[in-house]
N, C-alpha and C positions, 0 to 999 in steps of 0.2 A: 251400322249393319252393312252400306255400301262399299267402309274400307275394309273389311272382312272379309264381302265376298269378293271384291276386286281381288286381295292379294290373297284368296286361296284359286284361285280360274289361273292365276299368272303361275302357277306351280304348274299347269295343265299343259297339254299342247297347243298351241295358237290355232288349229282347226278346230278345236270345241268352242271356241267363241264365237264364232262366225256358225256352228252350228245350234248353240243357245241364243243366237238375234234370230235366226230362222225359225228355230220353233217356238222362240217369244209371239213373235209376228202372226204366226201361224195359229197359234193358241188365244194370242188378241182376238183376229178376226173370227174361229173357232168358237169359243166359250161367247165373244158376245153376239153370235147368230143365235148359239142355243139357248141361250138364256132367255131369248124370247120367244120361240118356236114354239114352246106349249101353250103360251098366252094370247098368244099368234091364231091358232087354230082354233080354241076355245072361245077367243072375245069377237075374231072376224071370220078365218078363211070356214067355218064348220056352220057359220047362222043358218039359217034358211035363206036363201036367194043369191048367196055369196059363193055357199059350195057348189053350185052349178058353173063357175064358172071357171074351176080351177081341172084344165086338163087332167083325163085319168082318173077323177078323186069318185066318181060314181062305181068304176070298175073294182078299185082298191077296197072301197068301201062292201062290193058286194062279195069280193073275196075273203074280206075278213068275218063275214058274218054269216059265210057261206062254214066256218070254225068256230067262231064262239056263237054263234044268235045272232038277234038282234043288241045293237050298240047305242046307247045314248053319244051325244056329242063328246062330253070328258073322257066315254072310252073308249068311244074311237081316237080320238086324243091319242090318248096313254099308246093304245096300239101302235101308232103312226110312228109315234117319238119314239118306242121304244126297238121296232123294226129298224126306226131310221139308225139309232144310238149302236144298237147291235151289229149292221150292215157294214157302219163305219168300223168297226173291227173282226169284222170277218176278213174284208176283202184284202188287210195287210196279208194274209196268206199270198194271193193271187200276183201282190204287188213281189211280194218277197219271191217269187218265182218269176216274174216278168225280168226282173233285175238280176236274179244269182243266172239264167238263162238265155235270156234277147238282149234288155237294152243295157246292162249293167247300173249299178246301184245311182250314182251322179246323175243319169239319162232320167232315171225312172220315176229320182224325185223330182225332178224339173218337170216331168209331165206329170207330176201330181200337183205343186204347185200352181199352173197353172190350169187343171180341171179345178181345183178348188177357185180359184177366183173366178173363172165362170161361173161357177155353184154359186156362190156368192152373191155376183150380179144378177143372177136371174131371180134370187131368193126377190128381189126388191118388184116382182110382177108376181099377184095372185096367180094367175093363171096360169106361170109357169113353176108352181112352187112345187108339185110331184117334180119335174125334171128335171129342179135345183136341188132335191136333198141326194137323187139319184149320181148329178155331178158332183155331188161333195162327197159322197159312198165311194168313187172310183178315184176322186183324186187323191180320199185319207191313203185310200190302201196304196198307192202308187207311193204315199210320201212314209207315212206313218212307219213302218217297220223299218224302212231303210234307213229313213236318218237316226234311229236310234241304234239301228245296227253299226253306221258309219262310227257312233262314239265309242264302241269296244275295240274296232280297228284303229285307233288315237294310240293303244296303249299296248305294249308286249305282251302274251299269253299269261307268264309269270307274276305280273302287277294285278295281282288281285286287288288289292285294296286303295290304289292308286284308280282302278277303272270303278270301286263301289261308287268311292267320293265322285269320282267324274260322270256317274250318271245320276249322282245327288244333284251336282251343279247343273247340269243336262236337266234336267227335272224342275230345278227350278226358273229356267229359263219357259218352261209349260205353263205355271203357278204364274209369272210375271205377267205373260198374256191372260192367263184365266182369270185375275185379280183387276185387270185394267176391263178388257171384254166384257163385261157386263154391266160394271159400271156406267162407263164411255156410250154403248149402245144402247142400254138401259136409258139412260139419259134421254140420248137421241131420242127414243120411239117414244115418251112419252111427250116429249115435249114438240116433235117434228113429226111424229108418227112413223110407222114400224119400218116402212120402206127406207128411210134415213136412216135408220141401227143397222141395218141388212147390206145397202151400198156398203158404207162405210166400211162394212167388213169385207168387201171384196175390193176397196181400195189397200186394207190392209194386208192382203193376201199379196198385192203385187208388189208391195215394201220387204214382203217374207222372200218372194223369187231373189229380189235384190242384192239382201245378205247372203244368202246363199250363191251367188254368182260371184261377189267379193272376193268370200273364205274359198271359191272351187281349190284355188293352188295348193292349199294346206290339207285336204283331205285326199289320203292314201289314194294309189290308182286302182282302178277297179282290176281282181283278177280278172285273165283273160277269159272272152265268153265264147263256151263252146257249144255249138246247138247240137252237134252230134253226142248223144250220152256216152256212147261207148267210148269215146276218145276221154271221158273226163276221169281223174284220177277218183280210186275209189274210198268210198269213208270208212273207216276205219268198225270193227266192231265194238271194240272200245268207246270211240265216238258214238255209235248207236246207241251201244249202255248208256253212257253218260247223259244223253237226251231223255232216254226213256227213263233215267231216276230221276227226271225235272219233274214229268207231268204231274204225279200225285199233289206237290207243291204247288205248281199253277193251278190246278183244279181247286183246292182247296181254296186260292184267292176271290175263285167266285163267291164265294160265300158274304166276304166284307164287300166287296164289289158292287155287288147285289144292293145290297144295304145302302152304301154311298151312294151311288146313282140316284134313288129313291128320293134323295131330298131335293132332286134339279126336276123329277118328272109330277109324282104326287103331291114330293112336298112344295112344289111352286103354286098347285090350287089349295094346300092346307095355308100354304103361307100368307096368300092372298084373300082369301078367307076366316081363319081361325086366328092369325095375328095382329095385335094392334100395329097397325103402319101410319097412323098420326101421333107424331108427336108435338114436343115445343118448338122443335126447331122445324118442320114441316113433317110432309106426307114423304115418305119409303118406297120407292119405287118397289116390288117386290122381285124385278129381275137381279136387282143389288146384292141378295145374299146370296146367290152365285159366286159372287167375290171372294166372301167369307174365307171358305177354304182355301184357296190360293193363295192368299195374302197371307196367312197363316201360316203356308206352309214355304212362302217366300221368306219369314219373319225367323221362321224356326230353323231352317238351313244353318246357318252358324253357330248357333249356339248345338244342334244336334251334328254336325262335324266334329265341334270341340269336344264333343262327351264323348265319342265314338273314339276319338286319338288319346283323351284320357283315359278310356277302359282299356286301348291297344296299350298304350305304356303301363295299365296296371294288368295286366295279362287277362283282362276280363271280358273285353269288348263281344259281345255275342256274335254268333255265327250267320249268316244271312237268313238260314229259316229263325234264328231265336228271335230276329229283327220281324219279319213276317208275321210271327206269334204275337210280338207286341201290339205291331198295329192292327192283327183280329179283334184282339182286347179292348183297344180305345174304339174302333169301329165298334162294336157290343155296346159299350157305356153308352154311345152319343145318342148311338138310336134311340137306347134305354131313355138317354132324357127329355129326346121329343115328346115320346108316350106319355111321362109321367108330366110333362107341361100341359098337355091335352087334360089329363087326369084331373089336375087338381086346379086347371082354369076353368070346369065346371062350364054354366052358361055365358062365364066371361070369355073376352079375350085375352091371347098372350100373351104374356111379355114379350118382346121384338127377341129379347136377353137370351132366352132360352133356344130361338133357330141360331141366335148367333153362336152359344156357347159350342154349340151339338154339333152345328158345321165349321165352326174351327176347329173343334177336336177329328173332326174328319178328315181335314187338312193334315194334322199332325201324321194321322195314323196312315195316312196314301203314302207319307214321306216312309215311314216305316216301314211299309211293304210293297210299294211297287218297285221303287227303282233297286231295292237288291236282287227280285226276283229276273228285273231284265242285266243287270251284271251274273246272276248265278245264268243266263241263259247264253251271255256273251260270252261267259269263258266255257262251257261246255261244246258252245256249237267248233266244229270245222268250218274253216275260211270259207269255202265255196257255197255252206249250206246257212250261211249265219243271218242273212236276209231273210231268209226262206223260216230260221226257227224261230227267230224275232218274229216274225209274224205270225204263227202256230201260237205262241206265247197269247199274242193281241187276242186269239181264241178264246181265251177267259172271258176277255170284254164283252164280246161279240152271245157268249153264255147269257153271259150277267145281265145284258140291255135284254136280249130277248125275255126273260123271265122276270125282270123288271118289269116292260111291259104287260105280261100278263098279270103280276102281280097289282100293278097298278089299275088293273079294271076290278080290285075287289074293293079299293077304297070308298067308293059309297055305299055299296049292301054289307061292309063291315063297319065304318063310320072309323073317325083318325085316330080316335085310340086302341082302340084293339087293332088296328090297321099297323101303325106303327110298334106293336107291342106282336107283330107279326116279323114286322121288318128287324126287330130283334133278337128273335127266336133264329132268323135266319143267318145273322151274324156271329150268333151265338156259336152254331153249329161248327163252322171253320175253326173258330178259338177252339172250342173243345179238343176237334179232329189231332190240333197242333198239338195242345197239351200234351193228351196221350202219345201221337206218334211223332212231332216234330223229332226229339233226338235222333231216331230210326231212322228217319228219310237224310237226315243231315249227315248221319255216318254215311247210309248209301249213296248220297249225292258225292259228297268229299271220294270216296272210293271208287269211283265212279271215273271222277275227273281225275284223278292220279293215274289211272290206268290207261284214261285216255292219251292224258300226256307221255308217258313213258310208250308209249306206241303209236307216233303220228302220221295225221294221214300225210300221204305222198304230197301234197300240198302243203301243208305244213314245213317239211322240209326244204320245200324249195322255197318258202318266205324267209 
């Protein structure tokens, strides 16, 4: 698997490497903060006598319930993480304008890097934990859009299929930290307790600055920033079309999004609860199947490149929304088999078998649909505006988490199987959407960008 993915990255430009050790790092410290964050809240910072002490958390608390009611402790929980989950991708908007604007894209991620490792550190004090999820909210959005935006600038307009793969690659360099991160921390907090998973991840964060300061030389220079609008060349209406045939596509992803998510918020109290986590070999941390997915979807990287190059040489290879469509589909099943493990474990417990199957296939099915959807957004957007639509895009997210968490406050007055067989219904819906319309949007998108291209904007031109 290692000699595969080495000699498909060296086909790449040498700036995507150094930008996949960055958001390895990034997603290390990332995936193993959250991975304990619900457990976090639930087992300590939410007790009685505990949450008095955490700055803000009475204010938060009476804003949220000043919207739903009164809140047991799990859903204020659900609330917390899923405001926190969504915030973290909103704010790629804000970033993506801070950078196409003021500080240029290189600046913007280097000050998100480093809000995130404050976030980090401070995660590792009760008391400061509202104003550590707050600093990791501002630093995602500072890093998050941009460095995914910097991999479409790696590659010429024309290299479609050269930048799908390099945001596969790109992608899995997320997976490699998501699969280590929970683990690693997991580890930590059980055996050193929680504030050791938490550090750690803000030592990891300043490993992520590092490669990033490395690779600076090999990523493209930033256009030049002009804070005056009117002096900035204008976008093309073309270009406009071509963006406004994304949204339907993005929107539609919330739906699996949705779905996924679920199994790191609710499903970490189903998993902790409903599954057996003793075995012969020991006790299962339950922050561990966090892992799942990313390892999964670190594992399946080369073998789904090669199928993709075998369907290009057999003229079959599907179009990015067909890829989308796929992974609604696996996103459907997996949820589907949480449901039917609740089902038929009756007053037993789970088999471990069944979160692992349901979130590696999860795994598979993010490979399937996000990162074409951030290549169909990298080659639509105009240079000046591509920070800024990369982060519009992250809006899905930012959907998905918020309705997540509300979702997630129905899981005990619905109980996990019909809960889950909720979260299917919701997944369901995207697949369907694709079914019927995916061809239609696909014609309008491809139409879309041809037009854009044969009419570029003034910047364009002068690259």
């Amino acid at each position: 698997m290692v000699r595969v993915s080495v000699s498909a990255i060296q086909t790449h430009p040498r700036g995507l490497r150094y930008l996949f050790l960055t958001e390895a790092w990034e997603r290390f410290s990332y995936y193993g903060m959250t991975s304990l964050v619900m457990l976090y809240m639930v087992r300590r910072i939410l007790l009685p006598g505990n949450i008095d002490a955490v700055t803000g958390m009475h204010g938060m608390r009476a804003a949220l319930e000043l919207l739903t009611g009164p809140l047991t402790p799990r859903a204020l929980a659900a609330q917390i993480f899923g405001l926190y989950t969504a915030f973290v991708y909103f704010t790629p908007v804000l970033g993506g304008l801070l950078a196409d604007h003021v500080l240029g894209v290189r600046r913007t991620v280097l000050l998100g890097g480093l809000l995130l490792a404050a976030g980090h550190f401070a995660m590792a004090f009760d008391t400061s934990f509202l104003i550590a999820l707050l600093l990791l909210v501002c630093g995602t959005g500072c890093l998050k859009g941009n460095i995914s935006a910097q991999v479409g600038t790696l590659y010429p307009p024309e290299d479609e299929e050269r930048r799908t793969r390099g945001y596969v690659i790109f992608y899995t360099g997320i997976n490699v930290g998501a699969t280590l991160g929970p683990l690693v921390c997991g580890a930590l907090a059980q055996f050193y307790g929680w504030h050791a998973g938490f550090a750690l991840s803000g030592a990891l964060m300043l490993l992520s600055i590092g490669c990033y300061l490395a690779g600076f030389r090999y990523f493209p220079a930033d256009p030049p920033v002009r804070r005056n609008r009117t002096t900035l060349p204008p976008v093309s209406p073309a270009s406009r079309a071509a963006l406004r045939a994304l949204v339907p596509v993005v929107l539609i992803t919330i739906f699996q999004t949705i779905a996924y998510y679920q199994c790191f918020a609710a499903g970490q109290i189903w998993i902790s609860e409903r599954v057996r986590l003793t075995t012969p070999f020991g006790h299962i941390p339950a922050p561990w199947f966090n892992s799942v997915d990313a390892l999964i979807s670190v594992l399946s990287v080369p073998p789904l490149l090669a199928f993709w190059r075998w369907q290009a040489a057999q003229g079959r290879e599907p179009d990015a929304v067909g890829k989308i469509r796929t992974g609604a589909g696996l996103a459907t099943a997996c949820s589907l088999l949480l449901c039917l493990g609740d089902v038929t474990a009756g007053s037993a417990l789970v088999s471990p078998l069944i979160p692992l199957a349901a979130i590696a296939g999860f795994g598979v099915a993010l490979n399937f649909y996000w990162p074409p959807t951030l290549a169909l957004v990298s080659r639509a957007s105009p240079l000046r505006l591509r920070s800024t639509a990369m982060g519009v895009a992250y809006m899905s997210y930012f959907v998905a988490n918020l309705c997540k968490g509300w979702l997630g406050t129905l899981y005990e007055p619905l109980g996990p199987a019909r809960f889950w067989l909720l979260n299917t219904g919701v997944a369901a819906t995207g697949f369907v959407l694709l079914l019927c319309f995916g061809r239609l949007l696909s014609n309008r998108i491809e139409s879309a960008i041809l037009a854009a291209t044969e009419q570029p904007d003034t910047i364009r031109k002068l690259k």
